[in-house]
VEXPADREN-369236 format. One record per residue (C-alpha): residue in three letters; x negated, y negated, z. Coordinates in steps of 0.5 Angstrom, whole numbers, padded with zeros to 4 digits, always signed. Example, Ala and Ser with C-alpha at 12.3 -4.5 7.8 and 13.67 -1.06 7.14 Angstrom:
<nodes>
Ala-0025+0009+0016/Ser-0027+0002+0014/
</nodes>
This chain:
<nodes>
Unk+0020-0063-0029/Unk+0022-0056-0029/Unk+0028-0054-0026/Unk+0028-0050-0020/Unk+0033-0043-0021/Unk+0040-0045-0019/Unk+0039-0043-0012/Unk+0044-0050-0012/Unk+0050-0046-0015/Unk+0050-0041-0009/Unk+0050-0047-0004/Unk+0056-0045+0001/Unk+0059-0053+0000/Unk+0066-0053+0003/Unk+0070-0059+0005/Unk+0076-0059+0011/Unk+0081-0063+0008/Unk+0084-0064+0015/Unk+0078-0068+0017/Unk+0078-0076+0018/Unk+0071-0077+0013/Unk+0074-0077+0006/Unk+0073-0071+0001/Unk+0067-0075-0003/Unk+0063-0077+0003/Unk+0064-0069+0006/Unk+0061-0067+0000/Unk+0055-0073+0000/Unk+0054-0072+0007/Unk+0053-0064+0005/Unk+0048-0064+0000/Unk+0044-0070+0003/Unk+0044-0066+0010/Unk+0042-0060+0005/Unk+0036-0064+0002/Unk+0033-0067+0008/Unk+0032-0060+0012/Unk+0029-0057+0005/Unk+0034-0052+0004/Unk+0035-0054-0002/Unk+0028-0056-0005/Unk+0026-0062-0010/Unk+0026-0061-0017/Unk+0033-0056-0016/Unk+0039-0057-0021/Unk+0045-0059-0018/Unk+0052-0056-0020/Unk+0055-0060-0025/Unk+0062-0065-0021/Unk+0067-0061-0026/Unk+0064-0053-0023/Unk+0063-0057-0016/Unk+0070-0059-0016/Unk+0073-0052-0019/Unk+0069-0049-0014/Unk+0073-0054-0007/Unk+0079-0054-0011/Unk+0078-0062-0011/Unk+0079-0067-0015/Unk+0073-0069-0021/Unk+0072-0076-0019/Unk+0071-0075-0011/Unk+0064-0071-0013/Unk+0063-0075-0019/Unk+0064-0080-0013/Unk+0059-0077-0007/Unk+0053-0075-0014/Unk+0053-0083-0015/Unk+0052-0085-0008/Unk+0046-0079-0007/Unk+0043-0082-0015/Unk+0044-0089-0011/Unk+0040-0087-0005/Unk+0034-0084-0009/Unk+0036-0077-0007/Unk+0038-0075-0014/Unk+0036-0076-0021/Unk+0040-0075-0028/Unk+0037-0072-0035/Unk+0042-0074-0041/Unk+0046-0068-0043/Unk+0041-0063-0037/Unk+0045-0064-0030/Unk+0043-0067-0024/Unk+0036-0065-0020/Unk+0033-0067-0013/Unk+0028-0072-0014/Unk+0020-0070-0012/Unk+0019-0077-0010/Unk+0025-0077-0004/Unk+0025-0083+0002/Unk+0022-0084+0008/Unk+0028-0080+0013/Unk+0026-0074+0008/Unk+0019-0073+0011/Unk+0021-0077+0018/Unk+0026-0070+0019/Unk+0022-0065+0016/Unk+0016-0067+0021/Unk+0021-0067+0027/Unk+0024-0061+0026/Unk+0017-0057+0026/Unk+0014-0061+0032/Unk+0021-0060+0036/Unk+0022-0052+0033/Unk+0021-0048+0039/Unk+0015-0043+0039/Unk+0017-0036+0039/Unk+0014-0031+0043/Unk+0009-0026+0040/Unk+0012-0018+0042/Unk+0006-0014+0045/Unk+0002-0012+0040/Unk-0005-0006+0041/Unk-0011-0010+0041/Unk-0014-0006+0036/Unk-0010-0008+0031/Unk-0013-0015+0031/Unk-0019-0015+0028/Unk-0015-0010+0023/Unk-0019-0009+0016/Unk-0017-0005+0010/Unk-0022-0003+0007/Unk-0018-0001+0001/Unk-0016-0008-0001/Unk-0016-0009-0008/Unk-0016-0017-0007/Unk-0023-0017-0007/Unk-0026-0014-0014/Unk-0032-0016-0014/Unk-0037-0008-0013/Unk-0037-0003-0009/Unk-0030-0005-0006/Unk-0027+0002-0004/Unk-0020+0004-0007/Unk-0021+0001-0014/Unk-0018+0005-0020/Unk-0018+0004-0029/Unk-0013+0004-0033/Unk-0017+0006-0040/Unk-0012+0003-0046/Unk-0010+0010-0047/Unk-0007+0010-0040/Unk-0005+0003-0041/Unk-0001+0003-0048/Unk+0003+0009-0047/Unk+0006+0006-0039/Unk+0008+0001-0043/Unk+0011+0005-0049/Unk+0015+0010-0044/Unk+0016+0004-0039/Unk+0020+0001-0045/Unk+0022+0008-0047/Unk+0025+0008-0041/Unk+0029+0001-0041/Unk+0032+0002-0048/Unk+0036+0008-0044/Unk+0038+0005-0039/Unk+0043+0009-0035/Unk+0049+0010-0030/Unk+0043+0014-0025/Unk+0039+0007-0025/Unk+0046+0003-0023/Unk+0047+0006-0016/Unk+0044+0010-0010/Unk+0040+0016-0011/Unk+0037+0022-0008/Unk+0033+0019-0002/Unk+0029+0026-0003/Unk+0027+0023-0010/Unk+0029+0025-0018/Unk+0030+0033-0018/Unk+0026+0032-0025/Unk+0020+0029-0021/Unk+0020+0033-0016/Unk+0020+0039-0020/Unk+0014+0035-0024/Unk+0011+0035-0017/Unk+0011+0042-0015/Unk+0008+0045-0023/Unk+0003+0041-0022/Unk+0001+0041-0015/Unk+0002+0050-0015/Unk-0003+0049-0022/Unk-0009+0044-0018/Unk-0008+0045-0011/Unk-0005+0052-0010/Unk+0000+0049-0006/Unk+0007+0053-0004/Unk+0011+0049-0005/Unk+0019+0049-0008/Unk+0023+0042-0011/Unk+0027+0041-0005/Unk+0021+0040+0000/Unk+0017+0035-0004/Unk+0019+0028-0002/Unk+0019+0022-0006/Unk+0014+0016-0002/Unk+0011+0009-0003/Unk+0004+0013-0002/Unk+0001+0016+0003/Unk+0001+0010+0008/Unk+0009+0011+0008/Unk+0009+0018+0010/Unk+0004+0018+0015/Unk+0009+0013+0018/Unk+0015+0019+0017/Unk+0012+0024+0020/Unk+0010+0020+0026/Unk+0017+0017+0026/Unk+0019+0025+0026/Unk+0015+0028+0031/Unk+0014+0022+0036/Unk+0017+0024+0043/Unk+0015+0022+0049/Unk+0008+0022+0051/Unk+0005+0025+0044/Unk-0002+0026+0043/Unk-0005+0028+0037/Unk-0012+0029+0034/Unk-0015+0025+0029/Unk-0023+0025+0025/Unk-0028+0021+0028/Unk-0030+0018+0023/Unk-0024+0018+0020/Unk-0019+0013+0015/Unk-0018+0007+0019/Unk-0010+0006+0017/Unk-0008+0012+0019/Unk-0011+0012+0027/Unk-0008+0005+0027/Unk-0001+0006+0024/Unk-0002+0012+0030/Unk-0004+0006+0035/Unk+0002+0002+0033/Unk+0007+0008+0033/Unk+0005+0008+0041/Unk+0001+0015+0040/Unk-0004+0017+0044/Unk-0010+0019+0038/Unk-0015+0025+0041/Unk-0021+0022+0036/Unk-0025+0029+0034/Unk-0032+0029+0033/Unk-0034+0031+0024/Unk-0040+0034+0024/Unk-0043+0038+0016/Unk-0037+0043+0017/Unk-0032+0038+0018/Unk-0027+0038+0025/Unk-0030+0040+0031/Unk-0023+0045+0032/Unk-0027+0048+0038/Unk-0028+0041+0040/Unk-0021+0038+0039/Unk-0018+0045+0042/Unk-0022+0043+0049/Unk-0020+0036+0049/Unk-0013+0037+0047/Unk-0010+0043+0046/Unk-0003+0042+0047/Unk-0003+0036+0042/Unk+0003+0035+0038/Unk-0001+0034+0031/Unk-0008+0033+0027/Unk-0009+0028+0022/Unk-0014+0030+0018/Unk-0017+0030+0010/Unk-0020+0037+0009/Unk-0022+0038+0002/Unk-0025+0032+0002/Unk-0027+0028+0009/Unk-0026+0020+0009/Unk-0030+0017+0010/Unk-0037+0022+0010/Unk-0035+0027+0004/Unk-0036+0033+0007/Unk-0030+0039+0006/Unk-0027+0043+0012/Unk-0031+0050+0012/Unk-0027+0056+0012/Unk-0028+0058+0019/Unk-0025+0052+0021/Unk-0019+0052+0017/Unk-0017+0059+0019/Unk-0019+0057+0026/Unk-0014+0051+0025/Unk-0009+0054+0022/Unk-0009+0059+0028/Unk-0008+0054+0033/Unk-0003+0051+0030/Unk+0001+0057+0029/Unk+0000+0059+0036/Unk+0000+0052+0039/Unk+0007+0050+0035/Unk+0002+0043+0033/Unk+0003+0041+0026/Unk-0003+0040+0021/Unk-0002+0034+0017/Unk-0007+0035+0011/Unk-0008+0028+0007/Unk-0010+0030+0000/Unk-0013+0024-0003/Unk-0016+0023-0008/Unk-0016+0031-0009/Unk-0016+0030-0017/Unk-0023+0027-0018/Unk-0028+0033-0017/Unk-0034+0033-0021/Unk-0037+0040-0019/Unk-0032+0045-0021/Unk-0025+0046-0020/Unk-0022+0042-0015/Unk-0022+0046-0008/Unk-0015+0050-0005/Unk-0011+0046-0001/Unk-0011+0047+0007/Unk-0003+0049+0006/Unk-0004+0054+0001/Unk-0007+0058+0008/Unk-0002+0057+0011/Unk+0004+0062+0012/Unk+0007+0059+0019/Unk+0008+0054+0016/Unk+0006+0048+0020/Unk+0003+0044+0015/Unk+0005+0039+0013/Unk+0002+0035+0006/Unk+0001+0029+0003/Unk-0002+0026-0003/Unk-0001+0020-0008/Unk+0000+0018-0015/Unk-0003+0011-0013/Unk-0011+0013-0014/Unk-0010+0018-0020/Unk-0006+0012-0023/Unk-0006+0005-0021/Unk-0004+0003-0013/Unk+0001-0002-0016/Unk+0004+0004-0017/Unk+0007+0005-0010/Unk+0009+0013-0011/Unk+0006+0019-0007/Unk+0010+0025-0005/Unk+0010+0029+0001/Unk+0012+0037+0002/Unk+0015+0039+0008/Unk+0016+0045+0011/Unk+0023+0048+0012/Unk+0024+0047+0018/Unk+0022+0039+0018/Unk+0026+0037+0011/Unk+0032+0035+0013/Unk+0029+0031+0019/Unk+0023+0028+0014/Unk+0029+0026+0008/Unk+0034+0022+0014/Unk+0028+0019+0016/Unk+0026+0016+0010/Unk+0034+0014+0008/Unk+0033+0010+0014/Unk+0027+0006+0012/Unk+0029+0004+0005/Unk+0034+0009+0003/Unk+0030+0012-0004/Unk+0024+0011-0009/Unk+0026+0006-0015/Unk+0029+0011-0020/Unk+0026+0007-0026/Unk+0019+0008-0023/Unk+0021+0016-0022/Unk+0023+0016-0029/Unk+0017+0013-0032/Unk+0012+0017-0029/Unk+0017+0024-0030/Unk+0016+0022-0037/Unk+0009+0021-0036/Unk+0008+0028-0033/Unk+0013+0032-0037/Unk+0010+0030-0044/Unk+0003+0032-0041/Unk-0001+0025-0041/Unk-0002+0025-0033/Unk-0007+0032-0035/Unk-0010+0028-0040/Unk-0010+0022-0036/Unk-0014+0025-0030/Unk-0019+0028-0034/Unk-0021+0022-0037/Unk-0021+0018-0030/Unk-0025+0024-0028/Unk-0031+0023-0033/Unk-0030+0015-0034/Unk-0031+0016-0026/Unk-0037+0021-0025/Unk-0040+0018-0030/Unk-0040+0011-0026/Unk-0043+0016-0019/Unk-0048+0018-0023/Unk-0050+0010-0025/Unk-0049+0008-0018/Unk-0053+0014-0015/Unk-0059+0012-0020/Unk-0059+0005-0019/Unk-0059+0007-0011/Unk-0065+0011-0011/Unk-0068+0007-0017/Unk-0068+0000-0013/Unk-0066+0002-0006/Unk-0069+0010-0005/Unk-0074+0007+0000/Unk-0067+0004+0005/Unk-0063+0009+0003/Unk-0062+0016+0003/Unk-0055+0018-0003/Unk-0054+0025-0005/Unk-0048+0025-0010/Unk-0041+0026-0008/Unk-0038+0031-0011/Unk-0031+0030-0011/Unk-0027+0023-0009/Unk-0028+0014-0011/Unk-0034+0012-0007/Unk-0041+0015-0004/Unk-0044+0014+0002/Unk-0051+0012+0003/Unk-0055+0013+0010/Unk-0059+0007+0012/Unk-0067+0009+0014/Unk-0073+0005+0019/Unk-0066+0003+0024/Unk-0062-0002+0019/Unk-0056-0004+0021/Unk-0050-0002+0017/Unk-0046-0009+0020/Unk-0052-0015+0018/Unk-0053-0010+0011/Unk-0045-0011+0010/Unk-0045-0019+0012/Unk-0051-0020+0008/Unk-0049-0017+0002/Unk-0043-0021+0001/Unk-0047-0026+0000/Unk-0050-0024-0006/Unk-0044-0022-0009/Unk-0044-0015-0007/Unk-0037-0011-0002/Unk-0041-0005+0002/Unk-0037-0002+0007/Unk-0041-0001+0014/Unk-0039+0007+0016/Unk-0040+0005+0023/Unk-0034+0001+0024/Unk-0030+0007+0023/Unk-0032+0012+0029/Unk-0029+0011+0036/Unk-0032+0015+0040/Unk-0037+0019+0036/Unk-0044+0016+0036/Unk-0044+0013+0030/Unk-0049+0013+0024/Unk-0051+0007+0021/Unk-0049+0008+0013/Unk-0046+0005+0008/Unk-0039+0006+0003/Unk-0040+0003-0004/Unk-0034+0006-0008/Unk-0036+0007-0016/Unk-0029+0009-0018/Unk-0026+0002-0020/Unk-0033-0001-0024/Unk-0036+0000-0031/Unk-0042+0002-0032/Unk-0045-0005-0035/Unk-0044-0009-0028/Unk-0047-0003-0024/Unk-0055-0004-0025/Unk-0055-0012-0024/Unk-0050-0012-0017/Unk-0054-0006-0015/Unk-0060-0011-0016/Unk-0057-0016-0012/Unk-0056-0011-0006/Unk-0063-0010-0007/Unk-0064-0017-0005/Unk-0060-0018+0001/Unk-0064-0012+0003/Unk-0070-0016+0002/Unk-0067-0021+0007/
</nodes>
């Protein structure tokens, strides 16, 4: 049997040397109580009778005395020269106090939840890899040996600033790696003391809405729009404004009238989730006077800005911006892997020292390992090189999938090539339900998302979500014949 982690030796054992039951039999009775209620687990090793003693300050021999009377009872058993362990085959009363116990425990009242989060789904989930599932990256062996070189590099030079509490704003050192690169591809305004280190962007969406949450807030969101961010807004207790997306992007005239003294919108200008289409300039600028005028806050959430396959990467919604009313967040989570967990918020002045206090409230700071690691990855230049080899590796597999699409599926579905982001949308014909489509296509060993879900208000369009970014070229073809054969059905 493997042993357990010594989880026996932080048991809190004690003994009251005023009590009638002698010493050996406090102890057994401890230890027998502590095995019964499953505290401590079958197959854990026990602290030998000479560090047991020590730590009671009694004699060897009362421990000695309570370890044999457990070894007699069939609750422990003893390897030569190894220790003493819980026994895997323990007796009845065993099973008889744990199952009496569950039926006795009392059932805890579950708080008030929003209904709508009860069918919640993500559809980023990377538990299911089989195609097209959304969210999924690469990691090619370029990528993959120098993470570990410099993860390795990084755990050699183990220093004092890896000992203790750090800058919750993040390391000065990434903050300023951030800022280059976003000022280079994002013609972001930006200086190191406005950018917050975050898990991603889920985290920050969580602290601006912790920040600007007050009494009766109303905000607007896209419809369609990114599921997670209307339920964290759902959750938080705001009232979401769902706003129409059309060709342009946000129907800005159309949020004004609906809400027009909104506290924020949430929106994904260069890039709209889930249809693909950018925010037309005339609606920025109009959005952007709005804001100005209103005193809203614009929060532009720029994922996946760094796969653009047509040209160069349009300029952020922020760099617009000279009220500063925007707030921008983004992530490393897609350009490198979403086990990652680091993304980064810039935050204008006037909101920064309310956007850090919240964040050290939550969970106090970023790993500083993982900051350190990724710091070195954009200081030596690996990060540039990284996304242009993704954004090959990934146009190429859109183009695959487009052609497999309109090869086998041309007739059910209408696919025009997205030019930036990790997943396409194709437009059902003849009446096709996007919904029995996904259902049926699981079945065949094919994740398609159904972009109905994801509208609120808005009528929806029936079309199908099929991300391409995370799956070689060779497995494109054959599940995009088993699609065809879900369609069949």
């Amino acid at each position: 049997m493997t042993s357990r982690q010594g989880w026996a030796k932080l048991y809190a054992f004690e003994v009251d040397r005023a009590a009638d039951a002698p010493v050996f039999r406090q102890i057994y009775l401890q230890s027998r109580s502590a095995i019964l209620s499953g505290t401590l687990r079958p197959g854990t090793k026990l602290p030998s009778t000479r560090e047991l003693a020590a730590q009671l300050g009694v004699s060897r021999s009362a421990v000695v005395s309570a370890f044999e009377q457990l070894l007699a009872e069939g609750y422990t058993f003893g390897k030569k020269g190894a220790g003493t362990y819980i026994a895997s085959d323990l007796p009845e009363p065993f099973g008889a106090i744990r199952g009496r116990r569950k039926r006795q425990a009392p059932v805890a009242q579950a708080a008030a939840f929003p209904r709508e989060l009860d069918g919640f789904l993500d559809v980023t989930s990377q538990n299911d890899e089989r195609p097209f599932n959304l969210g999924r990256t690469l990691v090619d062996a370029r990528t993959a040996e120098l993470w570990r070189k410099l993860s390795a590099r990084s755990l050699r030079s183990f220093g004092r600033q890896h000992l203790g509490y750090a800058d919750p704003h993040g390391m000065l050192e990434l903050r300023r790696s951030v800022c280059d690169y976003l000022q280079a591809a994002r013609a972001v305004r930006c200086e190191p003391e406005q950018v917050v280190i975050t898990a991603g962007t889920q985290q920050a969406l969580d602290i601006v809405i912790r920040v600007m949450q007050g009494p009766d807030t109303e905000v607007w969101i896209e419809d369609p729009g990114y599921a997670l961010t209307r339920l964290v807004l759902v959750a938080a207790g705001v009232k979401v404004c769902p706003i129409p997306v059309d060709q342009h992007g946000i129907n800005v005239t159309e949020g004004i009238r609906r809400a027009p003294k909104a506290r924020a919108v949430f929106i994904t200008p260069s890039h709209q989730f889930p249809k693909g289409v950018a925010l037309s300039m005339a609606r920025r600028l109009e959005l952007l006077a709005w804001a100005r005028e209103s005193g809203a806050w614009i929060v532009e959430d720029d994922y996946a800005s760094e796969f653009r396959y047509g040209g160069r990467p349009l300029a952020s919604l922020q760099g617009l911006d000279e009220a500063e009313r925007v707030i921008y967040i983004g992530t490393l989570n897609k350009a490198l892997f979403p086990g990652l967990r680091l993304g980064y918020a810039v935050v204008p002045p006037s909101l920064a020292r309310a956007f850090v206090t919240t964040r050290y409230l939550m969970d106090r700071q970023p790993s500083s390992l993982c900051q350190a690691v990724v710091t070195a990855f954009m200081e030596e230049g690996h990060f540039a090189a990284h996304i242009r080899r993704m954004r090959q590796m990934y146009c190429n597999q859109r183009d695959a999938l487009v052609a497999a699409l309109r090869r086998r599926l041309g007739d059910h579905l209408t696919v025009d090539p997205p030019d930036q982001g990790m997943h396409l949308v194709a437009y059902t014909r003849r009446g096709l339900s996007d919904v029995k489509i996904e259902r049926t296509a699981r079945e065949h060993g094919v994740v398609v998302r159904a972009m109905s879900r994801l509208y609120v208000e808005a009528p929806a369009q029936s079309a199908l979500m099929l991300g391409f970014s995370g799956y070689p070229l060779p497995i494109i073809a054959p599940a995009i014949a088993r699609l065809a054969r879900a369609f069949e059905r």
